[in-house]
N, C-alpha and C positions, 0 to 999 in steps of 0.2 A: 426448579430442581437443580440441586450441584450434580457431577459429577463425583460418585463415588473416589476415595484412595486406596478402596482397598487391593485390587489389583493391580500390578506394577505396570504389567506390558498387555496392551492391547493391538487386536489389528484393527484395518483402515474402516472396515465392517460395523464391527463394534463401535469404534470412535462417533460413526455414520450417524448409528445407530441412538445412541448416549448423546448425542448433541441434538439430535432432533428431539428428544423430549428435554433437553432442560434449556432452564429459564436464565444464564448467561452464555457467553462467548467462551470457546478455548479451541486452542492451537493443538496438532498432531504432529511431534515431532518422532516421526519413525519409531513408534508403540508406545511412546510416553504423552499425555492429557494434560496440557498443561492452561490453567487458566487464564484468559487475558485479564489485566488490569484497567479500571477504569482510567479516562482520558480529560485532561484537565480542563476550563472551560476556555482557556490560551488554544488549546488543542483542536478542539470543535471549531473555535474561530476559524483557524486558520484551513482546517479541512472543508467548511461550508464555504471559505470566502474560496480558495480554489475550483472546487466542487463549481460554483455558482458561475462563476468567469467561463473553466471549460464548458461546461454542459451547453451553456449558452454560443459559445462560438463554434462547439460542433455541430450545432441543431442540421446544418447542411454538409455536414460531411461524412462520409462512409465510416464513423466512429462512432462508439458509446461509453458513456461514464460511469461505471460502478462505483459506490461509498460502503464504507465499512461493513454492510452485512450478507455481499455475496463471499464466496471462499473461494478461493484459489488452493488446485492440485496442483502440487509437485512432485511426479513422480521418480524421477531418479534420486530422491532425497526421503521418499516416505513421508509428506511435509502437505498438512494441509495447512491454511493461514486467510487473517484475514486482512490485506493488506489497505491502505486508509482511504486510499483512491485508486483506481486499474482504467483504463483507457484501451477497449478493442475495438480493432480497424476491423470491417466485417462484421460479422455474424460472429458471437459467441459458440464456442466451442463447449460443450457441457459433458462433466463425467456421468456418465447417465447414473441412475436415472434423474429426473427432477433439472430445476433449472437455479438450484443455492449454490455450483462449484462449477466456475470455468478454469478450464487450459490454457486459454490462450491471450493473455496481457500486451499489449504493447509497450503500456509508459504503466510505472508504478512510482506512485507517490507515497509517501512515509513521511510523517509530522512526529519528530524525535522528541526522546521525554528522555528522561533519566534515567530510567529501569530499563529501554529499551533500546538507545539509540545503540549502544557496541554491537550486539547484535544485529542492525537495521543495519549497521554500517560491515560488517563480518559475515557471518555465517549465513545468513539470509538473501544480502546481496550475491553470494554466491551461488545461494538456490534457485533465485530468481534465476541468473545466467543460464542454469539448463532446461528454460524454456525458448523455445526455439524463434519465438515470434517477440521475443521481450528486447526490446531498442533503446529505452531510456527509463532512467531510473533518477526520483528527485527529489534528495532529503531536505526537508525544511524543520527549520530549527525553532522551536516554542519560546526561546529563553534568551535570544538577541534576534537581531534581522542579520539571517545566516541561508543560503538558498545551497546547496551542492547538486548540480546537474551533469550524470555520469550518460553517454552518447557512446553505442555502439558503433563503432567503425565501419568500412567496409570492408577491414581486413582482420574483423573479427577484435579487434582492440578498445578497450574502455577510455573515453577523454573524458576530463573533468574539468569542469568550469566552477566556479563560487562565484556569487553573490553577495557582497556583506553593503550593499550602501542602498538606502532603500528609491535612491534615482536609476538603480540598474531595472535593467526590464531580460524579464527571462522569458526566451523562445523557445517552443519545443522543436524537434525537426521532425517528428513522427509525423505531428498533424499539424496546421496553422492554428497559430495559439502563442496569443504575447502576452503578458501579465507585468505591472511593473511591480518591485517589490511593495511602493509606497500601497497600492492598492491593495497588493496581497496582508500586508500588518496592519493595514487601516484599524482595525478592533483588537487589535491585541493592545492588553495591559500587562507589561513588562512589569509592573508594580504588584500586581498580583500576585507573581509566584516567590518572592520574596519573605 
């Protein structure tokens, strides 16, 4: 089932409401339903080959790895989403009821496409920041070997490090967790999206 157009602005309720019976994905951006786009098979790679590395190296540490079908609230923004990887330290924080939307992210990962990377890198990135528990944020690029890892300060300031040579190896500092890029591009076919 789609989501209806024909009402312009909904609330967080409704949205709730409307996504649990139908049969794709969409994003709540402060009373507007917007549909997500499917994701290229560059895309999946690279999300499963992350996915697979973290998951595995937290098996023993106070974290857990969500992929694409939990949601993430944001409420100073009206903004529900679903971001491509989420990493919480703890116990998941849930908007009740049910257990499809957490609060509280540590590391968010984002595998950029075209349609969406301005956004991942803009307005999103920004929403992200007013969750209170979110420390690193890590775009990876579908369409070169491109890594961007933003690291919240302890004075509350965003650094940025890039990645572009696939003998770099990217550390997280939330949790232990090293990746080198050659591992992370292993399956990606650059040939593909051409």
């Amino acid at each position: 089932m789609t989501i209806a157009s024909e009402k312009q602005i909904y609330t967080p309720e409704e949205y709730l409401q409307l996504e649990e019976k139908s049969t794709e994905k969409h994003e709540y951006r402060n009373g507007e339903i917007v549909l997500m786009t499917g994701g290229t098979t560059n895309h999946n790679r690279l999300v499963l080959e992350f996915c697979t590395y973290l998951n595995f190296a937290l098996r023993e540490q106070n974290a857990e790895v969500f992929a694409g079908d939990v949601r993430l609230w944001i409420p100073d923004y009206r903004e529900y989403t679903y971001p491509d990887i989420m990493v919480v330290q703890g116990q998941p924080v849930y908007q009740s009821p049910g257990t499809t939307t957490i609060t509280n992210p540590t590391i968010i990962v984002e595998v950029l496409s075209k349609s969406t990377q301005a956004r991942d890198r803009g307005d999103k990135f920004r929403f992200y920041r007013s969750v209170p528990e979110f420390k690193e944020y890590i775009l990876i690029d579908q369409y070169t070997v491109l890594v961007e890892h933003f690291v919240k300060t302890s004075d509350h300031q965003w650094m940025l490090t890039e990645y572009e040579a696939k003998e770099a190896n990217l550390s997280l500092n939330s949790v232990n967790f090293e990746i080198s890029l050659e591992e992370l591009y292993k399956r990606v076919n650059f040939d593909e999206e051409v």
